[in-house]
N, C-alpha and C positions, 0 to 999 in steps of 0.2 A: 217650394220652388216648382216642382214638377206638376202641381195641377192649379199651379194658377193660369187663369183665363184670359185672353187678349179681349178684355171685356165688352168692346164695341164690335168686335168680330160680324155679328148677327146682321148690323146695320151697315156696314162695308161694303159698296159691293166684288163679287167674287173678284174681277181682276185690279181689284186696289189692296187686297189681302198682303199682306208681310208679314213672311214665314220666312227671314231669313238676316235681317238686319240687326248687328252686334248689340247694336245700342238696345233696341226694344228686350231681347232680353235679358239685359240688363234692371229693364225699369219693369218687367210683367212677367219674368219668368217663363217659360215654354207655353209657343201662343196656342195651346189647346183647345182653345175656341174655333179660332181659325182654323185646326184642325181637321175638327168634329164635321164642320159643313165645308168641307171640302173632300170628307170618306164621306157625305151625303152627297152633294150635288156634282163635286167632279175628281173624282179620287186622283186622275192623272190628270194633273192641271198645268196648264202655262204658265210662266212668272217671266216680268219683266221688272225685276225691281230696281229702281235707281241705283248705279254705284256697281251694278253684277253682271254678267254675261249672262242672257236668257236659260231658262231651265225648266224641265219637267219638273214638277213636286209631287211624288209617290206618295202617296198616305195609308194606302190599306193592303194589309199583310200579306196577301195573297197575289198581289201585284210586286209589290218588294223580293217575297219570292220567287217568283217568276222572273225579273230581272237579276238578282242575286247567284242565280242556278245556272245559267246560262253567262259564261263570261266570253264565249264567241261572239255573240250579239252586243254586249256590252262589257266593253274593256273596262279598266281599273286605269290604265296608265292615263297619261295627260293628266285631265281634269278631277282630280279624285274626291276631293272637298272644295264647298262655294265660297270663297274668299275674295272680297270685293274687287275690282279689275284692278290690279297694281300701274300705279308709273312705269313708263319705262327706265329699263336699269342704262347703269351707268355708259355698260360697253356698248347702247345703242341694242340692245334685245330689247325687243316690242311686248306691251303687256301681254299677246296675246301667246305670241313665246314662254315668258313668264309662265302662266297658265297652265301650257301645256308640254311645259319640261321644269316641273317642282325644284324646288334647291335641294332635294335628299328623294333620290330612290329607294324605298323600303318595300317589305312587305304588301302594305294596302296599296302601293299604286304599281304592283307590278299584275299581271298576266300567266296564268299556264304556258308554257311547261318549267318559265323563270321562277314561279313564283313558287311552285312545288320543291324544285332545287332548293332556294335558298332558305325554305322554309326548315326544311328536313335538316339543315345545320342547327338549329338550334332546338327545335320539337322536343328532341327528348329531354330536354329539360324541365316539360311541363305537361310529359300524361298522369292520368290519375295516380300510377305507380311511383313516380318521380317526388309531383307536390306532397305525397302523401307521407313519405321521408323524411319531409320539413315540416311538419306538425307540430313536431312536439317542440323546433327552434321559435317557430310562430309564436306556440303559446308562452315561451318565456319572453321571446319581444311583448306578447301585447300585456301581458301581467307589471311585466316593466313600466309600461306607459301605467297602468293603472295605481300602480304601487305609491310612483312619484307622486299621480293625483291626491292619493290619500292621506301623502306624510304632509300636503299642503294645506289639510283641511278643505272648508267652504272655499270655494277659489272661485272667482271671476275670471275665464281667462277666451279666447279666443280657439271654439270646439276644432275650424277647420284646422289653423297650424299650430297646436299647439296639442291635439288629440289625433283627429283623423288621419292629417297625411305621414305621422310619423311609423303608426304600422306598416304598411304598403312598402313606402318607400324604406323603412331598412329592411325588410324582408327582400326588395326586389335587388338593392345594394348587397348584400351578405350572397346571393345568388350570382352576383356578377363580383363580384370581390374586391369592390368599393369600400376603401374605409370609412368608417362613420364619420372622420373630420371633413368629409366631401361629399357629406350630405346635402352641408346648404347650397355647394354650388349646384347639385342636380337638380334639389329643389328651384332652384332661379331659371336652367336652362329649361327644366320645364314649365315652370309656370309662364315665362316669355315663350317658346313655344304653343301652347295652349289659348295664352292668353295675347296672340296678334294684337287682335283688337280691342283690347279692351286698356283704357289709357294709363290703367295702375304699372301695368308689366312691358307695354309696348317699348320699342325704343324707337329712336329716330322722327321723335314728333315735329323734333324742333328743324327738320333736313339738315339736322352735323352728323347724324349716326346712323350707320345699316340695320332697317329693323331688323335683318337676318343675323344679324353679328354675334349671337349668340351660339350659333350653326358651326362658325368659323372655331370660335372657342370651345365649344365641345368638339368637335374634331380633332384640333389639338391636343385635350387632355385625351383623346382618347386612342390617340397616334402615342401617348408615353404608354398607355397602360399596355396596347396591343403589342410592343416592343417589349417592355418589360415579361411578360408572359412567353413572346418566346423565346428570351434567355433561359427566362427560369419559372416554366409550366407550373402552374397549382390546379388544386381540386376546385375550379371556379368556372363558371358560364363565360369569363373574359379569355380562358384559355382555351375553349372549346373554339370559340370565333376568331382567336390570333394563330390558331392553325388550321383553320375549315381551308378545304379546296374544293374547287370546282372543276369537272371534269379531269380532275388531276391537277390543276394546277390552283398557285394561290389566287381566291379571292382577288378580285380588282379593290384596289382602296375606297374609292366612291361608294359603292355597292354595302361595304364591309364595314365601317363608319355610320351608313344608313341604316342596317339593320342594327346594327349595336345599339346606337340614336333610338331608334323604334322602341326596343325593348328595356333600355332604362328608362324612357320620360313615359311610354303607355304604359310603363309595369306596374307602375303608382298612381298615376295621377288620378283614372277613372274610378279605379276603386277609391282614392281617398274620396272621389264625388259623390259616391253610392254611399260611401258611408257618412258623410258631412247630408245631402240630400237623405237621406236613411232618418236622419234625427230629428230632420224636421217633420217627414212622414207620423214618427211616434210622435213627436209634439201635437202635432196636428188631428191624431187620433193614440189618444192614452189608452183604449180602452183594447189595444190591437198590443202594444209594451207590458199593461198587464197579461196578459192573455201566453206574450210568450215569458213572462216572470213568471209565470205561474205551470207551463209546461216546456219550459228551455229547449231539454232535449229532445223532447218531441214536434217541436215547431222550429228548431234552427233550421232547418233545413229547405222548410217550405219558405220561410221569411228570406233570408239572401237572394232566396229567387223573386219574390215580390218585390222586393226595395229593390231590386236591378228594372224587373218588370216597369215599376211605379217611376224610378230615378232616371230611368237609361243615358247614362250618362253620356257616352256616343249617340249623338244624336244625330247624324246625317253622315253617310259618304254618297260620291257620284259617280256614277259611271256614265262613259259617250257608247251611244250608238253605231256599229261600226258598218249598218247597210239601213234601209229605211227598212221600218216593220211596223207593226200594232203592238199597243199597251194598253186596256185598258179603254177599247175603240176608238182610239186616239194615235193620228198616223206620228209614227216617231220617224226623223228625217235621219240621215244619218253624219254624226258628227254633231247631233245634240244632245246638249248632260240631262242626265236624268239622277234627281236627285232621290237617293231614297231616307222618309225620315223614319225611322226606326221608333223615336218618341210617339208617335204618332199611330203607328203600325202596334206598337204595344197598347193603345186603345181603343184598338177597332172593336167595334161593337158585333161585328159579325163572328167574332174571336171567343172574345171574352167576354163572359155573364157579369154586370154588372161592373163594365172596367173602368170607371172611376170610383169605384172604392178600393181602397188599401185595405187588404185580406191579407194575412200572414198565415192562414191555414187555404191560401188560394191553390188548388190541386184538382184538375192540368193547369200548368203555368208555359204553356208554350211559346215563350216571348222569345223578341228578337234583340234581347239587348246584348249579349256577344256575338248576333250576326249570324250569318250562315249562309253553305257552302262554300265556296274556295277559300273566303276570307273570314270565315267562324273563328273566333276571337281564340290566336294563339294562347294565352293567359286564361281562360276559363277558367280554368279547375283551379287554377291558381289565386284569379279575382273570390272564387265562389267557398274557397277554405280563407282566406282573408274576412271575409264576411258571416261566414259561420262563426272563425272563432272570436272576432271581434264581439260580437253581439254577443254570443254566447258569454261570456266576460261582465260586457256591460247591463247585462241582464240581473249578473248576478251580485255585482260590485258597484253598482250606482243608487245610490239609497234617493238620492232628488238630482233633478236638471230642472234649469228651466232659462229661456230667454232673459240676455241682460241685456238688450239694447237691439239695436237694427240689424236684421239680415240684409248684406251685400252681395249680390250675384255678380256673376263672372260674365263681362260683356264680350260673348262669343256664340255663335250657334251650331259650331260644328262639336265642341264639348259646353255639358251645362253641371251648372251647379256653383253653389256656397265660397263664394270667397273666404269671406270672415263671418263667422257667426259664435258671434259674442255669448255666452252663458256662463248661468251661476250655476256651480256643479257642485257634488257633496261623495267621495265613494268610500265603503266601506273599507275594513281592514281584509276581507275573502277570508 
C-alpha cells in the first residue's frame, strides 16, 4: 500500500495533482508519485481540489518541521484534518462552521497552554517507564493471537481483523479497563471514525442517519464507564480520566469524552495499520523478513521504526495560519490550512539515502510518523513496543504467509492502510 504510485502523476499537470481525495486512495494507495514532484517542483503547493476547502500541501520534512514547531503561527484548533466540505447540519450551522468547531475537542486540535493541560492527565500512562511495565501483559496477548493461529493449522483468514488489529486494540482496552466483550463495539466506533469516507464503515449514505452517530454512542458508553469508576476507582487509565481536574476543578464533559475518545480509537487503530501495511512491506520484499528471521533481536528494533517510516499510517493533520507569513517562499495568508503530509515528508529525498527502499537495518531513521513537537504522538513508545513485540513473535512463529486473494485499502487520507487482507497463513507451535 504505502509505495504504490499515483502512476500518471509525471503527466498531470502540477495544479491538477490529487493528494487528497478518499476514493483515489482507495484505488492507488498513497499517491507517492504525486508526491515526489511536488518535493521537486513545489514542496509548498496550492490545492484546490473538488469537494475540499483550499489548502497548502507540505511535502518535505524540513518545511513540516518548521510549521509543526511553531504552534503560534499555526494553530491546531479549527481545521485539523482535510475532510470534504460537510452539508450543513441540521440546526442550520454552516459547513464552514462544521469545519472549524470539529464534533470532539481532543488533543490534536487543541493549542498550548490547553493542550499541555490536558495532556499531562493522561501522559503518564505512556513514558518509556510506564509501557515498559506492560511487556511482559503484551507478550502474553500477542502469543495468545499466535497460539489460536496455530491450533487452526494452514488457515485462510483475513490478516487485518482477525491478526493485526486484535493486539493493539486489547492492549489499549486492558490499559483503559475495557472488558474484552466490548471490543467489537470499539472496534466499529473506530473503524466509522477512521473510516468517514470510505462506503464499508460510513453511515448516513442513504440521508436517514448521522454519519456522526457513532460519537453520540460512544459518549454514552463512556458517560457509564466514567460514572462507574467514580463509585468504585480501579487501577485503570478510565479512573485516572473519571477523576482528572482542571485547575482544581472537574474536567468539563465535552473536553473529557474527547480525550477518552482520542485515546481508545488512536490507541489501536494506527498501529494495527503499521502492522497490516508492515506485511505487505515483507511481502513485498522477503528478503528484508529473512534478514530479521535470521537476526530478530538485533533488527526488531530498527524494523518498527522502518515499517512506521515506510507505513506512516497518520498521514496528514492541518494547521491554519494565524497572521500572514512565508513557507517555503510562498506567501501564506492568514487563516489558510496548511496541510502537512507526513507520508510524504518520510520520503524526501533530501532526508533519506535511498527512501524508497524498505531497509529494516535503516539507522538514522528520523521519520515523522509520530509527529513532532507539541503534538509528538502521545502513544509512541506504546505504538513502537506493539511493534517490536509483534514482529518479534511473527518472526519467529510464522513458518509461511502468503497472499489469498485481493488487498482492500481503506478509502480515507487522513489515515492509510489495509482493510482486509486476506492470507494463507501457517504458524508454528514456538
Amino acid at each position: 500500500m504505502s509505495d504504490s504510485p499515483l502512476s500518471d502523476a509525471h503527466r498531470i499537470p502540477l495544479n491538477e495533482l490529487d493528494v487528497i481525495t478518499a476514493r483515489l486512495y482507495a484505488e492507488n494507495g498513497y499517491p507517492h508519485e504525486a508526491w515526489r514532484r511536488l518535493r521537486a517542483e513545489d514542496p509548498v503547493h496550492w490545492c484546490e481540489p473538488e469537494g475540499y476547502r483550499p489548502f497548502w500541501a507540505v511535502t518535505k520534512q524540513a518545511d513540516l518541521i518548521s510549521v509543526s514547531k511553531n504552534p503560534a503561527d499555526f494553530r491546531s484548533a479549527g481545521r485539523f484534518i482535510l475532510f470534504p466540505v460537510p452539508p450543513a447540519a441540521a440546526d442550520g450551522q454552516s459547513a464552514d462552521d462544521l469545519i472549524e468547531n470539529p464534533p470532539l475537542r481532543m488533543l490534536v486540535n487543541m493549542d498550548p497552554p490547553e493542550h499541555r493541560d490536558y495532556r499531562k492527565m493522561v501522559s503518564g500512562w505512556f513514558t518509556p517507564r510506564a509501557v515498559t511495565k506492560l511487556e511482559a501483559r503484551l507478550e502474553e496477548i500477542t502469543t495468545e493471537i499466535f497460539d489460536d493461529l496455530h491450533a487452526r493449522g494452514e488457515v485462510e483468514c483475513d490478516f487485518v481483523t482477525e491478526i493485526a488489529a486484535l493486539q493493539p486494540l486489547r492492549m489499549i482496552t486492558e490499559i483503559l479497563g475495557i472488558p474484552r466483550e466490548q471490543e467489537d463495539f470499539v472496534l466499529r466506533v473506530t473503524n466509522e471514525n477512521f473510516g468517514l469516507e470510505d462506503p464499508e464503515f460510513q453511515r448516513g449514505t442513504d440521508g436517514k442517519e448521522n454519519p456522526l452517530a457513532f460519537i453520540t454512542e460512544a459518549f454514552a458508553y463512556l458517560n457509564e464507564i466514567t460514572e462507574d469508576r467514580r463509585r468504585t476507582p480501579r487501577e485503570d487509565l478510565s479512573t485516572v480520566l473519571a477523576l482528572a481536574t482542571l485547575d482544581g476543578e472537574p474536567v468539563p464533559q465535552f473536553e473529557l469524552f474527547s480525550l477518552y475518545f482520542l485515546v481508545m480509537v488512536a490507541g489501536h487503530d494506527t498501529t494495527r495499520n503499521a502492522i497490516s501495511s508492515g506485511l505487505l512491506a515483507f511481502l513485498d520484499h522477503p528478503g528484508e523478513l529473512e534478514k530479521l528471521r535470521a537476526d530478530t533481536d538485533g533488527l526488531i528494533a530498527t524494523a518498527a521504526d522502518e515499517i512506521v517510516r515506510w507505513t506512516t499510517p497518520v498521514n496528514h493533520f492541518s494547521r491554519t495560519a494565524t497572521r500572514d507569513l512565508e513557507l517555503g517562499g510562498k506567501k501564506i495568508r492568514e487563516g489558510d490550512s496548511v496541510a502537512l503530509f507526513y507520508a510524504s515528508a518520510n520520503r524526501d529525498e533530501d532526508v533519506y539515502e535511498d527512501p524508497f527502499a524498505f531497509r529494516i537495518d535503516r539507522s538514522p531513521n528520523p521519520h515523522l510518523g509520530f509527529g513532532i513537537g507539541e503534538h509528538y504522538c502521545l502513544g509512541a513508545h506504546l505504538a513502537r513496543m506493539d511493534l517490536r513485540v509483534f514482529w518479534r513473535q511473527f518472526a519467529r512463529r510464522v513458518d509461511s504467509i502468503e497472499l489469498a486473494g485481493p488487498v482492500q485499502l481503506l478509502a480515507a487520507s487522513f489515515v492509510g492502510g489495509p482493510k482486509h487482507l486476506p492470507v494463507r497463513i501457517r504458524v508454528n507451535a514456538g
